[in-house]
Structure formats: structure tokens, C-alpha cells
C-alpha positions in Angstrom: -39.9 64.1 -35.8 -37.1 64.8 -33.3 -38.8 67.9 -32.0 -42.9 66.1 -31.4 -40.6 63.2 -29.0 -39.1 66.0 -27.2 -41.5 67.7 -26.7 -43.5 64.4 -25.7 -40.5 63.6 -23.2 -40.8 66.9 -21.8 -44.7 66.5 -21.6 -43.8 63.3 -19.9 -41.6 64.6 -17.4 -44.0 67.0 -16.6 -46.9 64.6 -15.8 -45.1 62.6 -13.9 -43.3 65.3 -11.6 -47.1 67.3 -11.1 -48.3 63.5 -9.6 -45.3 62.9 -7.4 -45.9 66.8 -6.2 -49.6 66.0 -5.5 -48.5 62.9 -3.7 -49.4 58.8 -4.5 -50.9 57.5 -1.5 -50.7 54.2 -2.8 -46.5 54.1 -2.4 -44.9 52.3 0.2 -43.5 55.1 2.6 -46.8 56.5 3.0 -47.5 57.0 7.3 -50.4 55.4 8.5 -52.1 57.1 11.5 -53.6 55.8 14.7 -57.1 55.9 16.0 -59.3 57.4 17.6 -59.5 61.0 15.8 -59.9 64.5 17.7 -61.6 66.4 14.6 -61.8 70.0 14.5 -61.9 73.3 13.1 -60.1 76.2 12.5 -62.0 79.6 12.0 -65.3 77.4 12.3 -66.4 76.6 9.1 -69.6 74.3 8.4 -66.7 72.0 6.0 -65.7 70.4 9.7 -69.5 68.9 9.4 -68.8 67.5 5.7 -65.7 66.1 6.7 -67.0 64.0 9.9 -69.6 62.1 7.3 -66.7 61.8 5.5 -64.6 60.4 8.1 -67.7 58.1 9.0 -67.4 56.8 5.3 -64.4 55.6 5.9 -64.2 54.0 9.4 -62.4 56.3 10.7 -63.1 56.9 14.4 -63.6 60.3 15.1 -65.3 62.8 18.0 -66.3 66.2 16.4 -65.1 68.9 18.7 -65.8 72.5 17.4 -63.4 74.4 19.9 -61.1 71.8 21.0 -58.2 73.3 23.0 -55.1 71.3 24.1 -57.4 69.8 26.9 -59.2 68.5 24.7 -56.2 65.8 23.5 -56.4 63.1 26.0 -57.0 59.6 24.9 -56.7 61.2 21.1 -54.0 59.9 18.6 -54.5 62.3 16.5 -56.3 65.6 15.1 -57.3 66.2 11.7 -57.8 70.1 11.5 -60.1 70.8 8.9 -59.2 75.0 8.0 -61.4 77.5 6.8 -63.4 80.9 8.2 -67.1 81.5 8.5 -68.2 84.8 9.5 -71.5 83.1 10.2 -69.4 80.1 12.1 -67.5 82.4 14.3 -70.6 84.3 15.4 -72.6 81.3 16.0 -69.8 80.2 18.6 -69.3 83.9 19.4 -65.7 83.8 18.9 -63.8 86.5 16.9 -60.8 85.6 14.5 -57.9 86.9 17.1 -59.3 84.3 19.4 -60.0 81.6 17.3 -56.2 81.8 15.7 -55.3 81.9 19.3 -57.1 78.4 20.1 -55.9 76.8 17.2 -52.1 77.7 18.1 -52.7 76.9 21.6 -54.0 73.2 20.0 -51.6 72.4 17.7 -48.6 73.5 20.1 -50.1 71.4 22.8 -50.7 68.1 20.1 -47.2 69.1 19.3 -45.7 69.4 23.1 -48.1 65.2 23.2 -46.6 63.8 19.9 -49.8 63.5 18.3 -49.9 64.0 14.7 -51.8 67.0 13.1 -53.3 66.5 9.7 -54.6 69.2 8.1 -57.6 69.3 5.5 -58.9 72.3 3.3 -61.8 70.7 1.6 -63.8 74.2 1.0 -61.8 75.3 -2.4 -61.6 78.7 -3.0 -65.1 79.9 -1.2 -62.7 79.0 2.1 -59.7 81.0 1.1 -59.3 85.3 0.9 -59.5 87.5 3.8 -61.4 85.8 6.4 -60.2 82.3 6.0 -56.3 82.5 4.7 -55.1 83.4 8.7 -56.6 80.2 9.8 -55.1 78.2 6.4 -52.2 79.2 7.1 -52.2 78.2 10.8 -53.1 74.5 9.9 -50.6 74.5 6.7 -47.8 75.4 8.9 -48.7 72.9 11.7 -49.7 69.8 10.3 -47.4 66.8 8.9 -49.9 66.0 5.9 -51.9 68.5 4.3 -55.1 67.5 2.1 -56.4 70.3 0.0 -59.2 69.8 -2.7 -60.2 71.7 -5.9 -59.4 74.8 -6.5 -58.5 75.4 -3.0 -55.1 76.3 -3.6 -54.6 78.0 -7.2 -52.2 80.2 -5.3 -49.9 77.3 -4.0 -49.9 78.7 -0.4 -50.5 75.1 1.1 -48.2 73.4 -1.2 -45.4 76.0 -0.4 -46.6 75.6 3.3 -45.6 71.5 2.4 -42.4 72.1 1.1 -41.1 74.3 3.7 -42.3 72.5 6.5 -41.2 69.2 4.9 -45.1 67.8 5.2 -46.7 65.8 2.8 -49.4 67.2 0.7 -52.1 65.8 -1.3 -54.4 67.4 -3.7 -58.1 66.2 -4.6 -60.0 66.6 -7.2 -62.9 66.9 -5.0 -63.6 66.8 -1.5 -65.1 63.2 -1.5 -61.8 61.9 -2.9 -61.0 62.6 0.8 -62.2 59.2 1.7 -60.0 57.3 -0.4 -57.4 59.2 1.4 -58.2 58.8 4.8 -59.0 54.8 4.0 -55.1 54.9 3.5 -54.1 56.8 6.1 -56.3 55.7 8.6 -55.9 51.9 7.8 -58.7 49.2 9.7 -57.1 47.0 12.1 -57.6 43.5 11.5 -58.9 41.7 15.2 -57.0 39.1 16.4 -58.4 35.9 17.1 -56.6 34.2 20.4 
């Protein structure tokens, strides 16, 4: 009998630290963001589409811009960087992976040099992770304040160890529609006035 409640307090304790490490938006310390939104990609994957209807589904004003730069900040309060490669993305812009990495640094740095809070999402799972895509992951994991992967697009832990060391906040989703839900809560409506 002693060992099954240990080993149901250790279960326990196990639970409860994996959903801390995943992140509860619904505590009290979590930051809420400003609008409106600069949305973009990096490495020019089609998931920067999904996400905007996403976005939409959740009142969250946002301009789509595919190759925002730094220029591209003004009037924004802040950038959600949605990470993943597409070969057939980056030769549709006609942009190779040296300079797209290149435009993404130059962004972030520049939202960085602003104060405007970079939010990173990897909504693709595993299809947006490997070769192609992990140089661009990376660039947004290590750049953003709050990091929102879903699935399985992190088996490996890369963004979650990007979290820790950076001290950002990451959230994981079962699937990429639970992203509304999170951006409802980070992204809260503001409630007009009446004078």
C-alpha cells in the first residue's frame, strides 16, 4: 500500500510540474500584449496564412506581412513570428535561406532596438522542423519573449530549451487551433469607454 501512494505522489508531482512547464495562461502573471499586430514569417511557410485566420478568430488585429523588415515596425505594438521553411515558400518570394535568416535577424533586432515585443509561434509540428526549417526555428526561439509551439512540433525540446535559456515563456498546444484560446488571453479586447 505504501509503495501504489508513492508512486501516485510521484505521478502527481509529475503532472503537475509537465503543466507548469507547458505554461497556464489562465494565472495571474501572465503579459497581455498590445494591438495592432505586425504578423509574419520566418523561412516563408504557408502556416503564416493559417495563423492570420486564426488571429482573425480571435479579434486580434493583425496586418499580414510576408517579408517585413524593421521598416516595416511603425505604428506596430508588436510581431508575432510564426517559424517554419518552405522550399516552395522561399522560391515563390525568390528568397534563399541565407537571406531570409538575414531578414528575420535584421527584424527582430530592430523590434528589439523599438521595445516591441516578439512572440513567436511554431504551429506546423514536425512537417516544419529538420533541415530546411530548424535555422529559422531557432532564430524566432531565441528572439521572442513567448513561444507557442503545437503538436509534435518540438519532440526534441529545442523551443522549450530555447524558453528556459532565454527566460521566455512557452506554451505548448495540443493543436494549432488551441492557438486561439491563447491569443484571446494574450491579446485581451479592450472594453470602450463611454464619456
Amino acid at each position: 500500500m505504501n509503495k501504489m501512494k508513492t508512486i501516485s505522489i510521484i505521478l502527481l508531482v509529475l503532472v503537475l510540474s509537465l503543466n507548469g512547464f507547458s505554461g497556464d495562461l489562465k494565472a495571474d502573471n501572465v503579459k497581455s500584449y498590445e494591438q495592432p499586430v505586425l504578423l509574419t514569417s520566418i523561412g516563408q511557410a504557408a502556416d503564416v496564412l493559417i495563423m492570420k485566420g486564426l488571429c482573425k478568430k480571435a479579434g486580434v488585429d493583425v496586418q499580414l506581412i510576408k517579408q517585413a523588415t524593421g521598416d516595416s515596425l511603425a505604428g506596430f505594438k508588436a510581431v508575432i513570428i510564426v517559424a517554419g521553411g518552405s522550399s516552395k515558400g522561399l522560391g515563390a518570394a525568390k528568397i534563399d535561406i541565407s537571406d531570409e535568416e538575414a531578414r528575420g535577424a535584421q527584424l527582430v533586432e530592430a523590434a528589439k532596438k523599438a521595445g516591441i515585443p516578439v512572440l513567436a509561434f511554431h504551429i506546423g509540428g514536425e512537417a516544419r522542423r529538420g533541415a530546411l526549417s530548424d535555422g529559422f526555428n531557432k532564430l524566432a526561439a531565441n528572439s521572442a519573449e513567448l513561444i507557442v509551439v503545437a503538436a509534435d512540433g518540438d519532440m526534441d525540446k529545442m523551443f522549450a530549451k530555447a524558453a528556459k535559456k532565454s527566460k521566455a515563456r512557452y506554451i505548448h498546444i495540443d493543436k494549432k487551433f488551441d492557438a486561439i484560446d491563447v491569443l484571446k488571453d494574450l491579446f485581451p479586447k479592450v472594453e470602450a469607454t463611454e464619456e
